[in-house]
C-alpha positions as CSV (number, residue, x, y, z in Angstrom):
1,X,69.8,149.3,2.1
2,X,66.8,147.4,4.0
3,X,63.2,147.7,3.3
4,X,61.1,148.9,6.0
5,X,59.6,146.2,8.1
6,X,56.1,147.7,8.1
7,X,56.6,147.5,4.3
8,X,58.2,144.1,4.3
9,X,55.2,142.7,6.4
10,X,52.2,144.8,4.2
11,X,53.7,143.2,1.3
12,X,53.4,139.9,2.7
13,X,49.7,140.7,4.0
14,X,48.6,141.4,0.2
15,X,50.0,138.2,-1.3
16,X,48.7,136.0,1.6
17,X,45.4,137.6,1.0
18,X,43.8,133.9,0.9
19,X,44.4,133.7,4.8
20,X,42.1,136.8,5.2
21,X,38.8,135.2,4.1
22,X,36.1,133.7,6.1
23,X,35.9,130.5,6.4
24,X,32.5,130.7,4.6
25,X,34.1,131.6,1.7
26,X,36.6,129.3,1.3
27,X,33.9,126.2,1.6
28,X,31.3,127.2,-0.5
29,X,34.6,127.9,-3.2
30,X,36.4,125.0,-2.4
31,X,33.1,122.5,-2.6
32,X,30.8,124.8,-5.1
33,X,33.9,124.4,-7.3
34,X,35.3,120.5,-7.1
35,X,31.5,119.4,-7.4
36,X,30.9,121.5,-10.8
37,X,34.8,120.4,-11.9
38,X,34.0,117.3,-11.2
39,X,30.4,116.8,-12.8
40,X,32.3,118.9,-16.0
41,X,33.8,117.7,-19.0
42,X,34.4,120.9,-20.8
43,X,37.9,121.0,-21.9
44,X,38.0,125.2,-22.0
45,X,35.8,125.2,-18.8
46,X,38.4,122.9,-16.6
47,X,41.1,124.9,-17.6
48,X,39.5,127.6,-16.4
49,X,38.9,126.5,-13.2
50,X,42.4,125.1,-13.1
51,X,44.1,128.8,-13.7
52,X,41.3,130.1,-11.1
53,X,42.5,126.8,-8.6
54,X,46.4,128.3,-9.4
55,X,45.4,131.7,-8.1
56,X,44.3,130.1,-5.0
57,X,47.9,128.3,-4.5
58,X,49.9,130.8,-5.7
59,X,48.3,133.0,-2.5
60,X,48.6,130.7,-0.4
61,X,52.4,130.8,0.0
62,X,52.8,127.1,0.8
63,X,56.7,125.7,1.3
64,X,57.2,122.9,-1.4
65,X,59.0,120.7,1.5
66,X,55.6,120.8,3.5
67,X,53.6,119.3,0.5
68,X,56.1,117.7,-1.1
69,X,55.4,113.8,0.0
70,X,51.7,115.2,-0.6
71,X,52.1,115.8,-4.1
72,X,54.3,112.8,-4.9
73,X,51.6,110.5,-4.0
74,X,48.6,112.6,-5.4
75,X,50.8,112.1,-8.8
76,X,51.4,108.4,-8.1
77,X,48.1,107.9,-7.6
78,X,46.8,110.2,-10.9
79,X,49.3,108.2,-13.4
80,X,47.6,104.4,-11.7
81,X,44.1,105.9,-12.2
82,X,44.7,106.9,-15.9
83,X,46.5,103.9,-16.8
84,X,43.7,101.5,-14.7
85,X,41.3,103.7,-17.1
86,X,42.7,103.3,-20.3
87,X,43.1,99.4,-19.4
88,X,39.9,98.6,-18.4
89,X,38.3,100.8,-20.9
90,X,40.5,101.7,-24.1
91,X,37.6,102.5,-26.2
92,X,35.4,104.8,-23.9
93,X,36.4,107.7,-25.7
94,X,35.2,106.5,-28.5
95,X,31.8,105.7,-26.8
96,X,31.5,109.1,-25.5
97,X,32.4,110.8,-28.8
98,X,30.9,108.4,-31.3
99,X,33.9,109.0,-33.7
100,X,37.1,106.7,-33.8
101,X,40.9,108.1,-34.6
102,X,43.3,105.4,-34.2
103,X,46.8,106.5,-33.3
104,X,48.5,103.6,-32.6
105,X,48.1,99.6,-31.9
106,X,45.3,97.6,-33.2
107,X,42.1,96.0,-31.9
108,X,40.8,96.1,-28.4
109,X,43.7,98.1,-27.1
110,X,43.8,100.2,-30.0
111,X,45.1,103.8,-28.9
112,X,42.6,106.8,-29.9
113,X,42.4,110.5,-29.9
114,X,39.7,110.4,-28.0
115,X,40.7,108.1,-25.4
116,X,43.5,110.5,-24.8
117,X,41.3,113.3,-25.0
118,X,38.9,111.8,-22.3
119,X,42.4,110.7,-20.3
120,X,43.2,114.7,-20.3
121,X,40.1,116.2,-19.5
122,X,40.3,113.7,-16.6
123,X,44.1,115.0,-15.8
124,X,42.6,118.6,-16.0
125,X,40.2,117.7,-13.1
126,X,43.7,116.3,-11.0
127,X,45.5,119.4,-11.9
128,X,42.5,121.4,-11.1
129,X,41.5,120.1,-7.6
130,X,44.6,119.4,-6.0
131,X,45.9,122.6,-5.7
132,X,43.0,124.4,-4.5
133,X,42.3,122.1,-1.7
134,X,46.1,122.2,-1.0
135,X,45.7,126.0,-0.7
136,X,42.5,125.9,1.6
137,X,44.0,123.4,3.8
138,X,47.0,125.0,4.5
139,X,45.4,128.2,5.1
140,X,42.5,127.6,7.1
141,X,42.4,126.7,11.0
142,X,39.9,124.2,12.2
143,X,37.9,126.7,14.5
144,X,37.6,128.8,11.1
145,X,36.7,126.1,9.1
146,X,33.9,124.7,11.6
147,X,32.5,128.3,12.3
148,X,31.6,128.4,8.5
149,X,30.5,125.4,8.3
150,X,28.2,126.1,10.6
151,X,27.2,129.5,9.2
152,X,26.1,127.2,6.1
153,X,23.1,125.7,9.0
154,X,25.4,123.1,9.0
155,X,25.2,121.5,12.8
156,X,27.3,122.3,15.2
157,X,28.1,118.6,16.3
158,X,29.2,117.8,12.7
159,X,31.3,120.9,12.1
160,X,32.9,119.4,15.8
161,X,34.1,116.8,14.3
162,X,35.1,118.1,11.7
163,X,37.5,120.6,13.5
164,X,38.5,117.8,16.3
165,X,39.6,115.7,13.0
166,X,41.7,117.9,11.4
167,X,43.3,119.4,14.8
168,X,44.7,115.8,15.6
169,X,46.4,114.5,12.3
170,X,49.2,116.7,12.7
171,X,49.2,115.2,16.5
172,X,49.0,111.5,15.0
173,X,51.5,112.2,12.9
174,X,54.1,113.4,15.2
175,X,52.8,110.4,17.6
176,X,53.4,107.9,15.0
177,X,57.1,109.1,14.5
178,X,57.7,109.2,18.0
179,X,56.8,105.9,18.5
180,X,58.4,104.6,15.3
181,X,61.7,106.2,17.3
182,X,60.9,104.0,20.3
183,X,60.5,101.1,18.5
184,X,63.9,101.2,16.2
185,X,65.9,102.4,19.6
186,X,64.4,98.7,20.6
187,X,66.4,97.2,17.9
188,X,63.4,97.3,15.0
189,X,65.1,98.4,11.6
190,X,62.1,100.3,9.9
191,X,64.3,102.7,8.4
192,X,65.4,102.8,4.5
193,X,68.2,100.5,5.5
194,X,65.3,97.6,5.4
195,X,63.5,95.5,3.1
196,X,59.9,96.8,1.6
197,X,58.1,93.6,3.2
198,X,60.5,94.1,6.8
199,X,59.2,97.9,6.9
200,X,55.7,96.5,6.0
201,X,56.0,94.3,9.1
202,X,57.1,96.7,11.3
203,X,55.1,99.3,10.8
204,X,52.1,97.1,11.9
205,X,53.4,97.0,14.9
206,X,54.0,100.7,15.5
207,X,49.9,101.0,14.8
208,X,48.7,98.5,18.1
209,X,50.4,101.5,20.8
210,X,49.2,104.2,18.1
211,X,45.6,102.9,18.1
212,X,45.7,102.3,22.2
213,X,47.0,105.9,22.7
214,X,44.5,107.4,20.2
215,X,41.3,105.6,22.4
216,X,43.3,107.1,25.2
217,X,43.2,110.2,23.8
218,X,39.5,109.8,22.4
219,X,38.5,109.3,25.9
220,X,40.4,112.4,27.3
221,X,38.3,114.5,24.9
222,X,34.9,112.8,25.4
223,X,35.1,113.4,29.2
224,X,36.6,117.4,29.1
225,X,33.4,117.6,26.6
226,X,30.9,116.0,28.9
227,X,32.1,118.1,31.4
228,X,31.5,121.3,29.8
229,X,27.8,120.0,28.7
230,X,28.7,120.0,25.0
231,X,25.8,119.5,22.6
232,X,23.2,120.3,25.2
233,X,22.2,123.5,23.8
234,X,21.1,124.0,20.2
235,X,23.0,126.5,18.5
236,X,26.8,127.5,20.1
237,X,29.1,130.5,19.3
238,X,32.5,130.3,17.6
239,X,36.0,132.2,18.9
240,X,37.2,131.8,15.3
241,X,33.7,133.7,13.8
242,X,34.2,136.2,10.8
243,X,31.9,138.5,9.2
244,X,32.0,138.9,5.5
245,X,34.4,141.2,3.8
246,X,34.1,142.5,0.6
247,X,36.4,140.2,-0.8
248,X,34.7,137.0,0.6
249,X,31.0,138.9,-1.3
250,X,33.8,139.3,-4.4
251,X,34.7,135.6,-4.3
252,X,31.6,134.2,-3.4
253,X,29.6,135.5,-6.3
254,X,32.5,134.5,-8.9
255,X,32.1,131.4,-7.4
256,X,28.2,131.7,-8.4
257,X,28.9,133.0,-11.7
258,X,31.6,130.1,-12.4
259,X,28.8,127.4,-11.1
260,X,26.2,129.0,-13.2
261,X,28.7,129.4,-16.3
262,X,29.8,125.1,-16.0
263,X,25.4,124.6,-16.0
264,X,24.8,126.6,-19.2
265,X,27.7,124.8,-20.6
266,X,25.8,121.4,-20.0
267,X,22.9,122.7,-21.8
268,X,25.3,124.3,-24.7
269,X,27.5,121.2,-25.1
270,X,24.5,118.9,-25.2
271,X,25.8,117.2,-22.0
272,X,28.8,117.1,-19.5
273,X,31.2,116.4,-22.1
274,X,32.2,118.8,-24.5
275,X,32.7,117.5,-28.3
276,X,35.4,118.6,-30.7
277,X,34.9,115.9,-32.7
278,X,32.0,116.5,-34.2
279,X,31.8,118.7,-38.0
């Protein structure tokens, strides 16, 4: 037996109630939140914010083959930064907590527990950020996003280019492939079948017609806005404008509440970083 479309489809509306918020909302969440994570060291606080960033992506639906690459590199790039950090600076943990507990190794390079302490409130932040900017990315369009932007009195011209940046990566993208296409039907092997150092190479020359056809299109754009006497008025209306709902007020003032709580915790913990060492 089926389930009732209507059902089926009111179902779906309630889970993917992240798509339903203003565009408000999600920016004074999504930088109100990763500037307080961010400035925070509070072990019990970061997780926090990391189960409240997990809400965000678990509502947000996303397909794990659309991130995938996404979230490869984000890792790649997390695992370089924490070992650059622990190389550079083995002993900053120690600075920072004023106690040493060796685990393993000896002098300069000497492992601690609170170098790995430090290295995992510093993974928290990662695991924190990453999915909630994944989730508001994903689930925001461009006109949305500008027309809260500029409900925040920020102006118009900026939350432009904002918009006109984010609407043309996907069409970069699919330029870039399209062109990469061209290019190995011309007898260029780019493809896995190649060296590192020949895809290297060939890539470069995929960017000189990418960067031509992007001034191209730069120039398209400029004009049709010229035309329509952009920027000569002060304020503008949106198409993609939404009022507030209750759950953008809901949101927005845990969002307060969860800024406020990380600024009492500075004053509490004596700082940004939060101590267990200490008797």
């Amino acid at each position: 037996m089926q389930a009732d479309p209507e059902i089926k489809e009111d179902s779906q509306a309630k889970l993917l109630w992240i798509k339903r918020l203003s565009g408000t909302t999600k920016i004074v969440i999504l930088l109100g939140l990763s500037a307080i994570g961010m400035v925070s060291y509070d072990t019990g606080y970061l997780i926090l914010l990391t189960i409240f960033a997990l809400v965000f992506f678990y509502a947000a639906q996303l397909k794990w083959r659309k991130i995938r690459s996404l979230v490869y590199a984000i890792i790649g790039f997390t695992l370089l930064n924490l070992v650059l950090v622990y190389l550079f600076s083995p002993r900053y943990g120690t600075e920072i907590y004023g106690t040493s507990h060796v685990l393993l190794g000896r002098g300069f390079f000497a492992l601690t527990l609170e170098e790995l302490f430090y290295l995992f409130n510093m993974t928290l932040k990662y695991i924190f950020i990453v999915p909630l900017i994944l989730a508001f990315l994903f689930t925001t369009d461009p006109s949305e996003l500008a027309a809260g932007m500029n409900r925040l009195k920020i102006p118009y011209k900026i939350c432009y280019d904002v918009e006109l940046s984010l609407r043309y990566i996907p069409d970069f993208i699919r330029e870039f492939r399209q062109i990469s296409l061209a290019q190995q039907a011309r007898g260029l092997e780019i493809s896995q079948k190649a060296n590192v150092w020949h895809r290297i190479k060939g890539s470069t020359q995929i960017l000189i017609p990418l960067v031509f056809s992007s001034l191209d299109r730069i120039e398209v754009t400029t004009q049709a806005m010229r035309l329509r006497r952009f920027g000569t008025q002060k304020k503008r209306s949106w198409y993609m404008f939404r009022p507030l709902t209750k759950l953008d007020h809901v949101l927005i003032i845990t969002t307060i509440i969860l800024i406020i709580l990380g600024i009492l915790l500075f004053q509490v913990n004596g700082g940004r970083f939060y101590n267990p060492f200490t008797s």
